[in-house]
Chimera marker file (.cmm) of the C-alpha trace (Angstrom):
<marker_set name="trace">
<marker id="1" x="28.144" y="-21.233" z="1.812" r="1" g="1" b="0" radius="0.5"/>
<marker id="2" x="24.885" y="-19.732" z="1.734" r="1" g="1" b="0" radius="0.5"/>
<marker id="3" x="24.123" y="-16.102" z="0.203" r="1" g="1" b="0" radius="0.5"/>
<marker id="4" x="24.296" y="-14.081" z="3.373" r="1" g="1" b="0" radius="0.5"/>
<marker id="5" x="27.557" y="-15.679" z="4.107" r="1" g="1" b="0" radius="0.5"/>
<marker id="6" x="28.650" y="-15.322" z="1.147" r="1" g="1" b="0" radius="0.5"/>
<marker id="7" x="27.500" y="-11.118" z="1.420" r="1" g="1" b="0" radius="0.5"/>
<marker id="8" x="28.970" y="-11.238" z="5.171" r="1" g="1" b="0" radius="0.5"/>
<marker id="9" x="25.246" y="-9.970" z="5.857" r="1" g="1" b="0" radius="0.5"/>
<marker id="10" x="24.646" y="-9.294" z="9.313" r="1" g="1" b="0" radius="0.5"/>
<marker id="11" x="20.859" y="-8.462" z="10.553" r="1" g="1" b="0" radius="0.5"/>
<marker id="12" x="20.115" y="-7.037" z="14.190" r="1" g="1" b="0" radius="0.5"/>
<marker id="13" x="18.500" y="-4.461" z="16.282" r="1" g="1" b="0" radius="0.5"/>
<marker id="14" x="21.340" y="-2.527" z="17.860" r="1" g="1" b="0" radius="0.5"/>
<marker id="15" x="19.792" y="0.272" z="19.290" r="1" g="1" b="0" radius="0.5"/>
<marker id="16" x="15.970" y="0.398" z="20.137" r="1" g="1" b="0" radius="0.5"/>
<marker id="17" x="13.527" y="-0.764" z="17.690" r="1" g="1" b="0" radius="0.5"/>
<marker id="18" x="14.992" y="0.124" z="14.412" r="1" g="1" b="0" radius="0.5"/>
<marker id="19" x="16.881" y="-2.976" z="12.444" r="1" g="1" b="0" radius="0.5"/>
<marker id="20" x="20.349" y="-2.760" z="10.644" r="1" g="1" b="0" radius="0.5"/>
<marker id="21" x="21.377" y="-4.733" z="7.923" r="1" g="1" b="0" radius="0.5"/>
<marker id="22" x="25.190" y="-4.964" z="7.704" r="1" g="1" b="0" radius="0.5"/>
<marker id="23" x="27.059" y="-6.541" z="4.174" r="1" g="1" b="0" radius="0.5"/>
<marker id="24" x="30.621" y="-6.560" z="3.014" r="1" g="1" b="0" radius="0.5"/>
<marker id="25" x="29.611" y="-3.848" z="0.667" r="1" g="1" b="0" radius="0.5"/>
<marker id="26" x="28.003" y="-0.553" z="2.810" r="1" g="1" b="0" radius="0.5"/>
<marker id="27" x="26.254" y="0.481" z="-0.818" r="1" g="1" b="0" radius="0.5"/>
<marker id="28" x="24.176" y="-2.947" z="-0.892" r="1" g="1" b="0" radius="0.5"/>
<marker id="29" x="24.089" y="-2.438" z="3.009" r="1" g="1" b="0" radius="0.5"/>
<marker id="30" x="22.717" y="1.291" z="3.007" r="1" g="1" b="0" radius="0.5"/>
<marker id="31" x="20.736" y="0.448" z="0.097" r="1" g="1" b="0" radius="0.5"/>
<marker id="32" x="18.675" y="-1.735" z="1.980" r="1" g="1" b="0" radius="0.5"/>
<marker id="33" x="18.289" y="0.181" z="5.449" r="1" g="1" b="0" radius="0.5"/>
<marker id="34" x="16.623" y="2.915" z="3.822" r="1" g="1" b="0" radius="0.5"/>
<marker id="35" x="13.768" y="-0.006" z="3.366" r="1" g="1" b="0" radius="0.5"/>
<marker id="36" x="13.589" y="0.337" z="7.071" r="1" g="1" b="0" radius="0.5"/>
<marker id="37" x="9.964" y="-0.367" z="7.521" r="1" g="1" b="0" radius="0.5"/>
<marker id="38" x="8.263" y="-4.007" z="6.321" r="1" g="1" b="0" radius="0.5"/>
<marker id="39" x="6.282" y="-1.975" z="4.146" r="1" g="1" b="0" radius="0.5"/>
<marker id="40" x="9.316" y="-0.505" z="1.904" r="1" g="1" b="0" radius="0.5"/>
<marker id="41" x="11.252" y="-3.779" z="2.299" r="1" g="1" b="0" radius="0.5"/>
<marker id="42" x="7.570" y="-5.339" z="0.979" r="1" g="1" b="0" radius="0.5"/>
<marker id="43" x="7.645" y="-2.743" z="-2.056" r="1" g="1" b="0" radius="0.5"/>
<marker id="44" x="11.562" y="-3.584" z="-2.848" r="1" g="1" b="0" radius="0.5"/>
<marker id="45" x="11.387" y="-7.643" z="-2.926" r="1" g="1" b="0" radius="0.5"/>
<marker id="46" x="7.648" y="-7.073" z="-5.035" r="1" g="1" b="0" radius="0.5"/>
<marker id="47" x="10.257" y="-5.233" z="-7.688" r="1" g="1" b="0" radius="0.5"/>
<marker id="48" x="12.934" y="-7.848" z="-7.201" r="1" g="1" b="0" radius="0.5"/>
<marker id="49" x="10.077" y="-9.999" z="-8.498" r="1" g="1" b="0" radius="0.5"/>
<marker id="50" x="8.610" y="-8.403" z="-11.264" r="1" g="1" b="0" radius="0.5"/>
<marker id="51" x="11.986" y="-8.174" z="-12.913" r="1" g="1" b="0" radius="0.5"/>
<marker id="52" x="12.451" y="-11.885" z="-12.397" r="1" g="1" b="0" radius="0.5"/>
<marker id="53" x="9.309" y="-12.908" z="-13.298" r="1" g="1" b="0" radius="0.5"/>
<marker id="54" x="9.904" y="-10.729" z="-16.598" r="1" g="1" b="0" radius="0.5"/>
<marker id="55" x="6.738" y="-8.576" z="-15.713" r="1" g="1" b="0" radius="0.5"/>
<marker id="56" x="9.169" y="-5.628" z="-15.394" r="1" g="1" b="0" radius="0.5"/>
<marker id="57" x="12.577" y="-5.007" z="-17.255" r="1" g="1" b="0" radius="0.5"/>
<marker id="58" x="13.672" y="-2.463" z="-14.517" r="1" g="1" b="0" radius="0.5"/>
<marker id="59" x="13.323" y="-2.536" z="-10.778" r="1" g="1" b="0" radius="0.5"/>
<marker id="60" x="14.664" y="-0.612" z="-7.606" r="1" g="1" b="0" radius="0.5"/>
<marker id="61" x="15.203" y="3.198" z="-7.965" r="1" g="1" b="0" radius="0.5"/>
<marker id="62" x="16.717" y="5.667" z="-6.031" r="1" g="1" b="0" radius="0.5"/>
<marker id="63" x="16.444" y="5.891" z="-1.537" r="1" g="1" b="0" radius="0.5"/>
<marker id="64" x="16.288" y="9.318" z="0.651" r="1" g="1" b="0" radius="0.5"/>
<marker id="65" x="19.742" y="8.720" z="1.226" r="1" g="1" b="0" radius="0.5"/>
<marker id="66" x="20.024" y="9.089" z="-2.457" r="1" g="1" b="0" radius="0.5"/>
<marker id="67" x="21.104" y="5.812" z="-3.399" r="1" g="1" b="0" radius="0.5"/>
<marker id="68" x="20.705" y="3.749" z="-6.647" r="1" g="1" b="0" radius="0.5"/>
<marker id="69" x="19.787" y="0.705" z="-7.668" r="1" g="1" b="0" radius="0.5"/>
<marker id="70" x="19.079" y="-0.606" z="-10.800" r="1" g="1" b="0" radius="0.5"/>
<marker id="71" x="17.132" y="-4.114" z="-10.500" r="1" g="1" b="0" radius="0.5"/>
<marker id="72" x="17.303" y="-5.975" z="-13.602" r="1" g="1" b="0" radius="0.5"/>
<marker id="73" x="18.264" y="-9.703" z="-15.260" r="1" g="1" b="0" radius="0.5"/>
<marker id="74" x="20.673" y="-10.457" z="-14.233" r="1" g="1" b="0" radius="0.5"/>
<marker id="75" x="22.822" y="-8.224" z="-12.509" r="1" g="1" b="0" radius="0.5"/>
<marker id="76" x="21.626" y="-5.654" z="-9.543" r="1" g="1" b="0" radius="0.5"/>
<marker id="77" x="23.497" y="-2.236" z="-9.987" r="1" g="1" b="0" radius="0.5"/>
<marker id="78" x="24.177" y="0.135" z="-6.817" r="1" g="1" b="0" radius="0.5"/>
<marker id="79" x="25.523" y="3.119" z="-7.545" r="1" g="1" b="0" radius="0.5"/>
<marker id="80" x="26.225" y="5.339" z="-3.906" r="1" g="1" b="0" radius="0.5"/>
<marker id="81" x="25.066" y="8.837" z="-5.671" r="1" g="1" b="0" radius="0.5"/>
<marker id="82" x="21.808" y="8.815" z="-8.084" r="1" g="1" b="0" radius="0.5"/>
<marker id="83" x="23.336" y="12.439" z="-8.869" r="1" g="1" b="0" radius="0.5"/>
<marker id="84" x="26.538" y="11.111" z="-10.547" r="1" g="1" b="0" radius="0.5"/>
<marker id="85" x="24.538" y="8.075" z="-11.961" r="1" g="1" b="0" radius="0.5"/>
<marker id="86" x="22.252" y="10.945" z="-13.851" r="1" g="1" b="0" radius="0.5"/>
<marker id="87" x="25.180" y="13.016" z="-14.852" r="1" g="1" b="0" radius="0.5"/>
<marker id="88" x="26.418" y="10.227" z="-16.640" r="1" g="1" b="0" radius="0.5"/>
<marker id="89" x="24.374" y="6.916" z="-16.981" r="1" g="1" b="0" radius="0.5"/>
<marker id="90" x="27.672" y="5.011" z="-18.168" r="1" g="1" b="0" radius="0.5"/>
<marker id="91" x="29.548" y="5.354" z="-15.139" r="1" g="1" b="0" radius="0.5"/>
<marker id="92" x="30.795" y="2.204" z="-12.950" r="1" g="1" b="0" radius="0.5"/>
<marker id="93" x="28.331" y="1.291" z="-10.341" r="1" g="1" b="0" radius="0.5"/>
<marker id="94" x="29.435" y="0.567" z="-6.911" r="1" g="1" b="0" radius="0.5"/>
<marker id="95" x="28.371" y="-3.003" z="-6.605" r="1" g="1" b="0" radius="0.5"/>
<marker id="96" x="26.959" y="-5.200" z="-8.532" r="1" g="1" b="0" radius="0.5"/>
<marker id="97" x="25.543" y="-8.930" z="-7.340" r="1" g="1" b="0" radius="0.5"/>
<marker id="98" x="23.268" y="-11.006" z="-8.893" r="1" g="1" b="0" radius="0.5"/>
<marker id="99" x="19.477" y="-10.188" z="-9.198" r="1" g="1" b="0" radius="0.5"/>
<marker id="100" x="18.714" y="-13.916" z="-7.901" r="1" g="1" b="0" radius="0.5"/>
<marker id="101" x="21.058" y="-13.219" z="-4.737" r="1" g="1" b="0" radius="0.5"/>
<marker id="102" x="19.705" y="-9.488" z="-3.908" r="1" g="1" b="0" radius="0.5"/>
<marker id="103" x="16.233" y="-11.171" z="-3.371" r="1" g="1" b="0" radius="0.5"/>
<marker id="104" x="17.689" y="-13.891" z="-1.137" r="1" g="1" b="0" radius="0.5"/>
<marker id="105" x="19.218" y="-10.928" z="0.806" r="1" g="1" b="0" radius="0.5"/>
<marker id="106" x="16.207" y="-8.581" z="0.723" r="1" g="1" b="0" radius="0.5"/>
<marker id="107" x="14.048" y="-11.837" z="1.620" r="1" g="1" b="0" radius="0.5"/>
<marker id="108" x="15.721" y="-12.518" z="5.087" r="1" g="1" b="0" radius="0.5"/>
<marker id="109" x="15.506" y="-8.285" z="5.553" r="1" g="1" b="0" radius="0.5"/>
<marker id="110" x="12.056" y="-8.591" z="5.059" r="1" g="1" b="0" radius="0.5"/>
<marker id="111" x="11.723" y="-11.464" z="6.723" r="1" g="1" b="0" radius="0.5"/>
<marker id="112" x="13.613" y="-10.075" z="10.137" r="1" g="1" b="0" radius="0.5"/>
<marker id="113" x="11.135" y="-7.238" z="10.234" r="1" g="1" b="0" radius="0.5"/>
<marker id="114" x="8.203" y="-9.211" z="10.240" r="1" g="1" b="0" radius="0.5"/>
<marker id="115" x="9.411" y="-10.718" z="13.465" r="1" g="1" b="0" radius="0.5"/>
<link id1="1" id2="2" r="1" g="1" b="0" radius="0.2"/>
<link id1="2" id2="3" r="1" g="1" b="0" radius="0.2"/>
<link id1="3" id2="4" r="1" g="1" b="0" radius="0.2"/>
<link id1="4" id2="5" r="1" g="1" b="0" radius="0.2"/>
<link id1="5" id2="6" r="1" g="1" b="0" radius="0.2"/>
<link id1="6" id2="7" r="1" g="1" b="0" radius="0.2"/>
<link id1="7" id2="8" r="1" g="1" b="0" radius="0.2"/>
<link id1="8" id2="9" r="1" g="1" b="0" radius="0.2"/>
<link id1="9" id2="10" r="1" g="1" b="0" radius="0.2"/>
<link id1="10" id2="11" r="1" g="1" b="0" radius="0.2"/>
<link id1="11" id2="12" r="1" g="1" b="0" radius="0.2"/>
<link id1="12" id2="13" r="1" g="1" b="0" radius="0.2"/>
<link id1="13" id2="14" r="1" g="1" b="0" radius="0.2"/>
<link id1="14" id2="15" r="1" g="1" b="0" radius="0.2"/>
<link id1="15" id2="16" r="1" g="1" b="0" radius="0.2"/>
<link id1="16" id2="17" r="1" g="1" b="0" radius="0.2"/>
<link id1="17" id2="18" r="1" g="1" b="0" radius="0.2"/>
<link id1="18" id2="19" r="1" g="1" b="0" radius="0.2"/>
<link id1="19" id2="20" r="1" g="1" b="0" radius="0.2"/>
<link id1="20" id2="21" r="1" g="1" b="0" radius="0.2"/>
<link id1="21" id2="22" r="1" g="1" b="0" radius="0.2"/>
<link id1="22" id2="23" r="1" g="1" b="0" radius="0.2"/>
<link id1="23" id2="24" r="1" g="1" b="0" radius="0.2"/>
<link id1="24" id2="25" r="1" g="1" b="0" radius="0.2"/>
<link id1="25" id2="26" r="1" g="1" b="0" radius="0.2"/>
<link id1="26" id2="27" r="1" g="1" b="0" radius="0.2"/>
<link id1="27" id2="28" r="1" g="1" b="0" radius="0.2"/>
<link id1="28" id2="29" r="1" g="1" b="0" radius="0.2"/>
<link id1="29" id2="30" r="1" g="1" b="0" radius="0.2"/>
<link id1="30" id2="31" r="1" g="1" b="0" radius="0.2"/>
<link id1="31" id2="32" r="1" g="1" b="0" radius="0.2"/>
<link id1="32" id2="33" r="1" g="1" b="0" radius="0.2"/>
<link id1="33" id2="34" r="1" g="1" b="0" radius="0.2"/>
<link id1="34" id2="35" r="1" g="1" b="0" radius="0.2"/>
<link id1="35" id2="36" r="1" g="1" b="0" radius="0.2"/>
<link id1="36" id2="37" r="1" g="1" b="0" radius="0.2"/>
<link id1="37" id2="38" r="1" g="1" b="0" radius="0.2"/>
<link id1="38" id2="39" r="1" g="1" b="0" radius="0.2"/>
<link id1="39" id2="40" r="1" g="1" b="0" radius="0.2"/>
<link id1="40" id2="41" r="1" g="1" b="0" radius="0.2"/>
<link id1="41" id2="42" r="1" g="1" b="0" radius="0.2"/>
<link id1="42" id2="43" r="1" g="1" b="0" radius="0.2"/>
<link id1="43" id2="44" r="1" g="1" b="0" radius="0.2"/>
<link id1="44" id2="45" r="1" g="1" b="0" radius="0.2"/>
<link id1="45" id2="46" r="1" g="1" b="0" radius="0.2"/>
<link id1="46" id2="47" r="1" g="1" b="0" radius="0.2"/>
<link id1="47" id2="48" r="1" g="1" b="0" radius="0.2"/>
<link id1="48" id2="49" r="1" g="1" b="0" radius="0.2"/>
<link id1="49" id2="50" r="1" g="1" b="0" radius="0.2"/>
<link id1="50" id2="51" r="1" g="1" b="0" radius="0.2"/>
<link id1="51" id2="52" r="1" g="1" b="0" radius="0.2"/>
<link id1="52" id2="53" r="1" g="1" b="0" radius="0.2"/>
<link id1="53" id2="54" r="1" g="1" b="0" radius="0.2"/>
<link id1="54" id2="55" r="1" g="1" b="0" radius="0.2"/>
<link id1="55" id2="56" r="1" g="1" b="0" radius="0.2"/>
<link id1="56" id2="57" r="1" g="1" b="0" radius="0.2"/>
<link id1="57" id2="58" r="1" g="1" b="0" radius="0.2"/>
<link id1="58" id2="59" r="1" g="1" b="0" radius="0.2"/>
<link id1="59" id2="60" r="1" g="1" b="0" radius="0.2"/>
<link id1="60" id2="61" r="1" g="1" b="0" radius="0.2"/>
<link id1="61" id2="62" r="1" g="1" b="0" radius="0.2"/>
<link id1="62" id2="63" r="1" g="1" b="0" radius="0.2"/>
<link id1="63" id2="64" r="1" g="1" b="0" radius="0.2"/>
<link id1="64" id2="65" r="1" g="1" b="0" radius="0.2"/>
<link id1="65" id2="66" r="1" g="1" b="0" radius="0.2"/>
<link id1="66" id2="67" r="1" g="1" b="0" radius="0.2"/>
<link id1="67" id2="68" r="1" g="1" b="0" radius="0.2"/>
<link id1="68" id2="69" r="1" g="1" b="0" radius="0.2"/>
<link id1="69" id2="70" r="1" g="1" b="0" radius="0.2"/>
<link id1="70" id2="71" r="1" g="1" b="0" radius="0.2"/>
<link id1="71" id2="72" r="1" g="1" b="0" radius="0.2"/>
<link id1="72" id2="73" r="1" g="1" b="0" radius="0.2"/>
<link id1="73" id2="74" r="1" g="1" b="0" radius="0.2"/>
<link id1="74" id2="75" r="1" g="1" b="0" radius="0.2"/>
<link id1="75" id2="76" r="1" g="1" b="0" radius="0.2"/>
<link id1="76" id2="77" r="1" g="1" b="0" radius="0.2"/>
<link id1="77" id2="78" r="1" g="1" b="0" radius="0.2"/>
<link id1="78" id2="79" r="1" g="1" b="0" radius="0.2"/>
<link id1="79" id2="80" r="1" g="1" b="0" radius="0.2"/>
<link id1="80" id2="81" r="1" g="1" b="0" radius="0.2"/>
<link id1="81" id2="82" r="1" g="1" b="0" radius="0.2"/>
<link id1="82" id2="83" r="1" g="1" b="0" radius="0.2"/>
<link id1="83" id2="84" r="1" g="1" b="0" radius="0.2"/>
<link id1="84" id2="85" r="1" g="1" b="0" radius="0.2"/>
<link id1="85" id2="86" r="1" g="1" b="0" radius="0.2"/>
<link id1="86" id2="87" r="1" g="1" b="0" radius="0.2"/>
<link id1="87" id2="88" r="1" g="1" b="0" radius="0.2"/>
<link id1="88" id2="89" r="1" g="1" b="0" radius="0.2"/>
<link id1="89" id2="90" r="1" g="1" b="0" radius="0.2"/>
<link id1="90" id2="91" r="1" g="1" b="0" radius="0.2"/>
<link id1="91" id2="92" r="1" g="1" b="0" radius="0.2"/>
<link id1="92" id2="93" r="1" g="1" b="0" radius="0.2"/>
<link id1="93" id2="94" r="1" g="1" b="0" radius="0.2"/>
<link id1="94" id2="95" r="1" g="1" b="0" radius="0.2"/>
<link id1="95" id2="96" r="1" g="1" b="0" radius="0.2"/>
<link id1="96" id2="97" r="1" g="1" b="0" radius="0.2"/>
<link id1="97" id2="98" r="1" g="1" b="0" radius="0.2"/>
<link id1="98" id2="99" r="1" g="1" b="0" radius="0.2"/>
<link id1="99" id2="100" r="1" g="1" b="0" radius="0.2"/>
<link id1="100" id2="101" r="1" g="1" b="0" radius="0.2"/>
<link id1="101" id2="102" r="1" g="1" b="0" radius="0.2"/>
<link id1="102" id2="103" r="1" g="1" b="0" radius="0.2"/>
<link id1="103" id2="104" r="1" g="1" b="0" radius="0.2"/>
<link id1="104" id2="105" r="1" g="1" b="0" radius="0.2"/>
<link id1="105" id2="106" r="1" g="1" b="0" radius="0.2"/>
<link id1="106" id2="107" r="1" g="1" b="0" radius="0.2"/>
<link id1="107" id2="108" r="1" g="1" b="0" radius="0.2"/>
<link id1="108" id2="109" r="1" g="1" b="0" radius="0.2"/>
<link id1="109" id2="110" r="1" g="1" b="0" radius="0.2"/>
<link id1="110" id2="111" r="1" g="1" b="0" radius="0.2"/>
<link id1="111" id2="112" r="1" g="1" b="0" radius="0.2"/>
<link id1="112" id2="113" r="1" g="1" b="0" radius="0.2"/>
<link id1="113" id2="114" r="1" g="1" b="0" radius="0.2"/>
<link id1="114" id2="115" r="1" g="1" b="0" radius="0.2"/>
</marker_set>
């Protein structure tokens, strides 16, 4: 089973021009979509690396629809509200996956909107 299957991620272009990642988990899924242009989804797999590659010990950061994610070894940590996540830095994030597999999944995002 490979990582998108194992996500159920889903890439397409439903409506006009704009892509939409689908996942199992509408956090990891929204998370992503708000990387919407190659650009952004550029900037997010660079900090997917830099934590991996150990030149950074944090990566991600908050979206406009004001989702977290905290990029680091060896988990990735969304949290749906960067509010709450403030309020109280020891709450439960929303999903959690693998560093190693959110770069797989950001890879084939990027790698759809460079077609």
């Amino acid at each position: 089973m490979t990582i998108l299957e194992r996500y159920k991620v889903n890439i397409s272009t439903p409506v006009g021009d704009r892509a939409l990642i689908t996942a199992e988990n509408m956090w990891l899924a929204q998370y992503i979509n708000d990387h919407y242009s190659l650009s952004e989804a550029n900037r997010l797999l660079q900090s997917v690396n830099e934590v991996l590659t150990g030149v950074a010990s944090l990566g991600g950061g908050a979206t406009q629809s004001l989702q977290l994610a905290n990029i680091e070894l060896p988990d990735t940590k969304i949290y749906k509200d960067v509010d709450d996540y403030f309020d109280d830095e020891t709450i439960t994030p929303d999903f959690v996956l693998p560093t190693a597999d959110f770069k797989v999944i950001v890879e084939a995002w990027r790698d759809y909107l460079q077609q």
